[in-house]
Structure formats: C-alpha cells, structure tokens
N, C-alpha and C positions, 0 to 999 in steps of 0.2 A: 414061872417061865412059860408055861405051859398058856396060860391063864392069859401073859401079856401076848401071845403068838395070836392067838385066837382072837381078841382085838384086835390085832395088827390086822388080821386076815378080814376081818369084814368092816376093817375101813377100809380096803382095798380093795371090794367088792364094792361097800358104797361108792368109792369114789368114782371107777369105774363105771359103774351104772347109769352115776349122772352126767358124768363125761357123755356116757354114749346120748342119751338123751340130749346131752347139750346137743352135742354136733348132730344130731338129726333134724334137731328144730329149727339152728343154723343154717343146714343145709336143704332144708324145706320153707325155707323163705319166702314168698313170691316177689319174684324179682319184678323191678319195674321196666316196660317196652324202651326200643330202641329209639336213642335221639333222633328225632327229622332230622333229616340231613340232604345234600342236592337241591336246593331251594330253585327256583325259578320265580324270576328274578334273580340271576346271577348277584352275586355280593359285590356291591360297589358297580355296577352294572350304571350306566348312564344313556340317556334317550330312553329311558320304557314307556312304551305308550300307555297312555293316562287311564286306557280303557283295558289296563292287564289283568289277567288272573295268575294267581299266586298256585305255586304246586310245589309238592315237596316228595320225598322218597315215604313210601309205605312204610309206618313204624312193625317191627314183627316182637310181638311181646312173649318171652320165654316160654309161659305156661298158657301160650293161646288163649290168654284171657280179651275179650274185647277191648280195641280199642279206640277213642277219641281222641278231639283234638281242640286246644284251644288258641284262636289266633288272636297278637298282637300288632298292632295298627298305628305309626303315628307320625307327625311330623318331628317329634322330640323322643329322647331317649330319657330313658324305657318309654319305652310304646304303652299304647291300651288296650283292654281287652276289645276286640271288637266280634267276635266269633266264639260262641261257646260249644262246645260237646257235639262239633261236626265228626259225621260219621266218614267224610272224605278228606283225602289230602291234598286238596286244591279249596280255591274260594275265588269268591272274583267279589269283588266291593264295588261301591258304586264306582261312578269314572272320577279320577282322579282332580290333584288340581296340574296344571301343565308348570313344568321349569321350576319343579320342587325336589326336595330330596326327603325322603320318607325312611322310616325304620321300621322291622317289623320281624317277627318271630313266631315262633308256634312251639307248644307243647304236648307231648302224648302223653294221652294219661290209660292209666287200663280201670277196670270197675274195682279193684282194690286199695283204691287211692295211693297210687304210685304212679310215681311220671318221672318225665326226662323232657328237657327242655334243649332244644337250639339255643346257638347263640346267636346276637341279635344282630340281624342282618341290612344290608342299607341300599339305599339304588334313590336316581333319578328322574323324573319322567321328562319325558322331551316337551315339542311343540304341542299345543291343543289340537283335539281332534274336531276339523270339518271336512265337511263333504268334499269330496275331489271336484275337480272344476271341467268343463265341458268344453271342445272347440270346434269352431264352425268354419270353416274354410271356404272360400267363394276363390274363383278362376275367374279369370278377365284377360284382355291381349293386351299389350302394350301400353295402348291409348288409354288403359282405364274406361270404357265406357263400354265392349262390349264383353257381357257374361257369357259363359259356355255352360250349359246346363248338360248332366251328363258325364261330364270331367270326374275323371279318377283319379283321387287323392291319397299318396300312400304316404304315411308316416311313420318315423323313427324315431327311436331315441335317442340314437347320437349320431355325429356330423359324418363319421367313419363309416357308419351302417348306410346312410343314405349312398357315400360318395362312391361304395361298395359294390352298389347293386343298381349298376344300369339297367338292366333285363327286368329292373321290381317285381324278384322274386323273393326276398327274403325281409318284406315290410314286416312292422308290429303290428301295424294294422291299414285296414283300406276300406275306403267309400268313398260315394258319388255323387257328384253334385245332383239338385233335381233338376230332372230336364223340363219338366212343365212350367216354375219357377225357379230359375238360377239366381236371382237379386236378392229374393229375399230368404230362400234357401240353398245352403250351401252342405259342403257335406258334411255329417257333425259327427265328432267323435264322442263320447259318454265317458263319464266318471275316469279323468285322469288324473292322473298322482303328481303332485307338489314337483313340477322340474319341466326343464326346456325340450321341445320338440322340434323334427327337422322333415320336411315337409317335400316333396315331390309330387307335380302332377303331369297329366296327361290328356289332350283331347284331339280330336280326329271328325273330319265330317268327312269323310272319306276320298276328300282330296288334300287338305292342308290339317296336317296335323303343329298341334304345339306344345311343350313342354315350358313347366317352370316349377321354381324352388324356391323353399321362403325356411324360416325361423321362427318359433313363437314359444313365449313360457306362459304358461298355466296357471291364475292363481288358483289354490281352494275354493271349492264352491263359488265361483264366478265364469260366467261362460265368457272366452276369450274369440273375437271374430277375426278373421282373417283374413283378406285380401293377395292372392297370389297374381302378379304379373306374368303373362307368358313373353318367355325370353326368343 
C-alpha cells in the first residue's frame, strides 16, 4: 500500500510538472501582430483617383517585435504580391489604369515569421488624370469689335454665387484683361478643374462704364477662350 501511494504521488508530481511547463510554453508563444485594418481606399470605394496611395492602420505586434508589411495588388482576385517587407503602412504604385476596379490587400508580418493578414479589399478608379484646363476671357461692347483692355473679370463656380454678389466681393477668383493688348490677351485664369464656370465683368474709362456676364465649361488640359459682350 505504502509502496503503490508513493507512485501515485510522483506521478502526480510528474504530471504536474509538465503541465506547468506545458502552459508556460503555451503561454510564451510569440504571438503574431495586429490585422491592418482602416484601409484607405475605403472598401468598395468608387471614383479613386488613378494616382492613389494606399494606407492602412499601424499593425502593433504583442511582443514589440518589428514589423513589416506585404502588399497585394490586382485587377483579379486574389491580388499579387506587388510590395514586399515595406517598413510603412502606406504605398503609392505607379498611376493606375482609369474606370477599373482593382483588389488589393496587405499583410503584417513580425521577424518571427507570424503574420495576419487583411481581408481583401476592392475600389474603383475614376476618370484619368490630366492636367486641368486654363481660361482666357477677352471683354468687348456690344458690337463685338471694340476690346477693353483692363477689364476686371470675376469668376464663379456656380450661377447662385455670381447672381449673389453684385458688389464682387465674394469671387473664386479675379483678373484683368491687359490693357497694352486686350485682343490678343485676355484675362486668364490657370489650372482649373473639370466643370462649368460663371463669369462677370467690369470696365470703366472714367466716364462710361460697362458690365457683362458669360458661361463657360473647361475641358482638361485645353485652354478655353472666351469672348464676354458688354450688356
């Protein structure tokens, strides 16, 4: 009896033992860093400019082990590696193609070869990127033949803002015709963005003043001329 107790007793020590050792070794695991998550490029996000950069949330990895990141890039699902062992959580790839839909993902990994991956994420890009388009605006009276050089041209973006602000105080923007050559220069506005514009001018020789209003849309990268009559 004595004899079977005493067995009993140091298997029950061993077991013990290795139990504890199990659950230390268990619990001294290195665990692997936190999913990216918050992606920019929102999910299913449409219009993204063709020329984006991709950003994610900082992975934070348990045991502050380093870590990296590797991105997934594609027009089909599952994506490709296109990004390996970036030390940031953003990327920016070349420029896109325009009116696609793309997939694309990222994974953190830490120096212990453990990782966590996103799931895979998807978006559209809009229109192609060009240059914005330029407008030149020229003043003339009635008759169409005489130019006022000089002439203050204020522009708007919409029909509300112009019809707003009699006193043009609150334009997008303003310039002047040249007063040395008004024909062949007019006042020009630089680099505007894809959409319709609303146009008010003004001239004065310090007896007869004249006002006038016009419309014009802007393509991309094309300079649009303009022709205002004074009313």
């Amino acid at each position: 009896m004595g004899k079977n107790f005493k067995h009993l007793f140091m298997f029950v020590i061993l077991f013990t033992t290795l139990g504890f050792f199990y659950n230390c070794s268990d619990n001294n695991e290195n665990q692997p860093p936190a999913a990216p998550t918050n992606p920019s490029p929102a999910n299913n996000k449409d219009s993204v400019s063709p020329a984006v950069t991709f950003s994610w949330s900082a992975c934070i990895d348990p045991e502050n082990d380093s870590v990296k990141y590797d991105i997934y890039l594609g027009t089909s699902t599952p994506p490709v590696l296109v990004k390996s062992n970036s030390l940031l959580n953003s990327y920016t790839p070349d420029t896109l193609n325009a009116l696609t839909k793309y997939y694309w993902k990222v994974v953190a990994k830490d120096n212990k070869n453990n990782f966590a991956s996103s799931p895979i994420w998807s978006f559209k890009t809009g229109e192609p990127i060009l240059p914005p388009g330029d407008l030149d605006v020229f003043f003339c009276d009635a008759t169409g033949t005489n130019y006022f050089g000089g002439a203050d041209v204020y522009l708007y973006r919409s029909y509300s803002e112009r019809f707003n602000d009699n006193s043009r105080t609150n334009y997008f923007s303003k310039a002047s015709t040249d007063n040395t050559d008004p024909f062949h220069t007019g006042a020009i506005f630089y680099a505007l963005t894809y959409q319709k514009y609303y146009i008010a001018c003004s001239w004065s020789n310090g007896t007869v003043t004249f006002t006038g209003e016009g419309e014009c849309f802007v393509p991309k990268s094309q300079t649009t001329k303009l022709v205002i009559h004074a009313q």
